[in-house]
C-alpha positions as CSV (number, residue, x, y, z in Angstrom):
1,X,0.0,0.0,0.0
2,X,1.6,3.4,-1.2
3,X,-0.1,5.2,2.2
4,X,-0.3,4.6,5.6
5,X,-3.9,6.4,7.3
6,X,-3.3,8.1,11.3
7,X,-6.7,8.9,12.7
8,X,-6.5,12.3,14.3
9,X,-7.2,13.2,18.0
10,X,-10.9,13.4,16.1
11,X,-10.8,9.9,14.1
12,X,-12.8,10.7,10.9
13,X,-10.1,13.4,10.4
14,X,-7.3,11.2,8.8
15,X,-3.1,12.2,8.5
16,X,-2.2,10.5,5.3
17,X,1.8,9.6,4.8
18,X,2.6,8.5,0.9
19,X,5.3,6.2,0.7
20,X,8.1,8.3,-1.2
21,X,10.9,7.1,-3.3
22,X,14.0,8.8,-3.1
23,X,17.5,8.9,-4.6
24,X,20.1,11.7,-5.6
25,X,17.9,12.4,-8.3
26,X,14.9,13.7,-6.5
27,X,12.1,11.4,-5.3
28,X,8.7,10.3,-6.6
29,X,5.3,9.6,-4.5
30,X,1.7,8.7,-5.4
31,X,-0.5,11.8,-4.4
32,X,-3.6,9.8,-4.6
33,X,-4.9,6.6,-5.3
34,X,-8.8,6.1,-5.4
35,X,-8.4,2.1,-4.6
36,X,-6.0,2.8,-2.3
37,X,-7.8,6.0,-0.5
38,X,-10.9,3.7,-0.5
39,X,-9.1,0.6,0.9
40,X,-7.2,2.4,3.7
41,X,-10.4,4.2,5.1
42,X,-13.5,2.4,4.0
43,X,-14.6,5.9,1.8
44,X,-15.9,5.9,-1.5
45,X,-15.4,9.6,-2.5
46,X,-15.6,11.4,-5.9
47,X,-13.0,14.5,-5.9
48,X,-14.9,16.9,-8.7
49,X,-12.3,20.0,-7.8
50,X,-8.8,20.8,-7.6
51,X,-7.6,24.0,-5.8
52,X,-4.0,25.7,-6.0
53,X,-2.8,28.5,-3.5
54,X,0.2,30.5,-2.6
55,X,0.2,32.6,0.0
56,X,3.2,34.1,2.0
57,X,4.6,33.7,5.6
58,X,2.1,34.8,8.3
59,X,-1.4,34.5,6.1
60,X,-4.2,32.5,7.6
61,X,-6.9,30.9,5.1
62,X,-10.2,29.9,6.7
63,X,-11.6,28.8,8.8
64,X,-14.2,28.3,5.6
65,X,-16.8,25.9,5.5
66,X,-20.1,25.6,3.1
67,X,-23.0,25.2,4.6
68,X,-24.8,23.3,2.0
69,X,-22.9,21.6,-0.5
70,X,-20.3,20.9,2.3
71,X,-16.9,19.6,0.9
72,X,-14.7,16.7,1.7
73,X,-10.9,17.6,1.2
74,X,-7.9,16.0,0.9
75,X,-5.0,18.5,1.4
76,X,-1.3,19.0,1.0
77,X,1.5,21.3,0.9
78,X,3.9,21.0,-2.2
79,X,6.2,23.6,-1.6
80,X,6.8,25.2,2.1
81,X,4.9,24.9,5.0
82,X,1.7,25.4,6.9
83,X,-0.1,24.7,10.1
84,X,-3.6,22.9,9.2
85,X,-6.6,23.1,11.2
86,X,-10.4,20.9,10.8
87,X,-13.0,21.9,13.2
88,X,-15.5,19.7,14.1
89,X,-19.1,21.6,13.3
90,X,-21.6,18.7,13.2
91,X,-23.8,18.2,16.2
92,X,-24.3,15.3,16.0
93,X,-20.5,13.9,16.5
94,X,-19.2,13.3,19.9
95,X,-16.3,15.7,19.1
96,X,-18.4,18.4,17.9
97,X,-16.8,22.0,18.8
98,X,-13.2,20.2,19.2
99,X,-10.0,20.9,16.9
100,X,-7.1,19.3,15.4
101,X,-3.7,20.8,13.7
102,X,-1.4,19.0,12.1
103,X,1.4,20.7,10.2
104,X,2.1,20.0,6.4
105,X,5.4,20.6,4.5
106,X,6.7,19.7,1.6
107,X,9.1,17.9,2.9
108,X,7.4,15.8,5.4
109,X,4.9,14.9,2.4
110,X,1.9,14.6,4.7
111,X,-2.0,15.0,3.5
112,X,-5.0,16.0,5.5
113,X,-8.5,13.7,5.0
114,X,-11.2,16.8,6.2
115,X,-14.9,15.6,6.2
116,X,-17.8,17.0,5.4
117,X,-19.2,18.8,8.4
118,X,-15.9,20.9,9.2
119,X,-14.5,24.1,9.1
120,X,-10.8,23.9,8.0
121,X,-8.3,26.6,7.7
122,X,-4.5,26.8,7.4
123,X,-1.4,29.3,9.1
124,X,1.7,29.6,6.2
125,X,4.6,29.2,8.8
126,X,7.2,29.1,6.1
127,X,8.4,32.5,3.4
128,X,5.6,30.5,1.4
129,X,3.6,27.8,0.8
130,X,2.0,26.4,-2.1
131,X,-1.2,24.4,-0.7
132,X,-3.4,22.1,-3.2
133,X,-7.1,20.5,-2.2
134,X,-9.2,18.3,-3.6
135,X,-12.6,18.7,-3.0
136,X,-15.8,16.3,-3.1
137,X,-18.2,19.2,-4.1
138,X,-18.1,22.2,-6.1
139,X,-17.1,25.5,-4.5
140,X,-20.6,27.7,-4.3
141,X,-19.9,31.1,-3.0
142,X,-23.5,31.6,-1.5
143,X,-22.9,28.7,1.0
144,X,-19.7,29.4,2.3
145,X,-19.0,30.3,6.1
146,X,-15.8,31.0,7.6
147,X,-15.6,30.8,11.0
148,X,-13.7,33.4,13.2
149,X,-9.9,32.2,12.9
150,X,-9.1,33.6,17.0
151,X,-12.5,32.2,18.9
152,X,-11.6,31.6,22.8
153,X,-14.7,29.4,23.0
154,X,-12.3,27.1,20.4
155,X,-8.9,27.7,21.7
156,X,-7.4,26.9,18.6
157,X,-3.2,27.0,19.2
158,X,-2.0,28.8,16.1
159,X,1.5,28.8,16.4
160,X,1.9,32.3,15.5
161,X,4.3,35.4,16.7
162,X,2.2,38.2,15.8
163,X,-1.3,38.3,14.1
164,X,-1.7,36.5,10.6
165,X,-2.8,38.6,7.8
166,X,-6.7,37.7,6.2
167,X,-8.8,38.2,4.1
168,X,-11.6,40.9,4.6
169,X,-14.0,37.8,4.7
170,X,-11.9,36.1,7.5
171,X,-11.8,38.9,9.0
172,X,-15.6,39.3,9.4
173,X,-16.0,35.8,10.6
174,X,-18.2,34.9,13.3
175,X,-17.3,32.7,16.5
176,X,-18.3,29.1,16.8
177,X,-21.7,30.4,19.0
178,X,-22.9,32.4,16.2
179,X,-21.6,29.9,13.4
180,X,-24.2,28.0,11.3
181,X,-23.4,24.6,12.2
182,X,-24.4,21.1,10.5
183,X,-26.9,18.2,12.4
């Protein structure tokens, strides 16, 4: 099997590690394998999106959500590095309201499994980062959310020296009391 699958602190959300080739030339790895995804946790999902960012040292994306429509996503950094963050919004889960971070590098190779039913955002902690996503539904601007980034009621432990830089929508993002959440 070309991955291994690490449940997270909350166990739908999965830390996959590739298996990477290496030798003085460079190395090679297997991004994504739909048997193998499907084989390693029981999931039979249909990515319909790719996304591509760059962003610079210090900039915080999310935490973004859609409210209907709500998007699985498999993430990874390929160059640089970023501190990742899923946040449990369904109220029906018994770790509903909780976090988890996991930090992805190009180097270390690692890839995030986010469900459905979370908020997810990411920190760049390196000069920059180049972050991709798949995504198991379309991106529709009228359902999206984003979730206030700083929220005591979440405690979320960015690993930050000074304030990250957002967007005007991040900005104006409301705390987990006021966020609209999913059964």
């Amino acid at each position: 099997m070309p991955f291994t699958a690490t449940p997270t602190a909350i166990p739908d959300v999965l830390v996959l590690q590739p298996k990477v080739f290496g030798d003085a030339r460079g190395f090679f790895l297997e991004s994504f394998n739909k048997r193998d995804f499907q084989a390693l946790t029981g999931m039979d999902v249909d990515f319909v999106q790719d996304n591509h960012s760059k962003s610079v040292k210090g900039v915080l994306r999310g935490l973004h959500y859609q409210i209907q429509h709500p998007q699985g996503k498999l993430v990874r950094v390929v160059q640089g590095s970023v501190f990742d963050v899923a946040v449990d919004l369904r109220q029906s889960s018994p770790t509903y309201g909780k976090w988890v971070g996991e930090i992805l590098s190009a180097d270390n190779h690692r890839q995030i499994w986010v469900p459905p039913g979370f908020a997810h955002g990411f920190l760049v902690l390196s000069d920059t980062a180049e972050f991709l996503y798949k995504t198991t539904d379309y991106w529709y601007p009228e359902h999206e959310r984003s979730l206030l980034w700083n929220d005591p009621e979440l405690g979320i432990e960015w690993p930050a020296a000074q304030a990250p830089q957002l967007a005007a929508k991040d900005a104006a993002a409301v705390p987990f009391s006021k966020a609209d959440k999913f059964d």
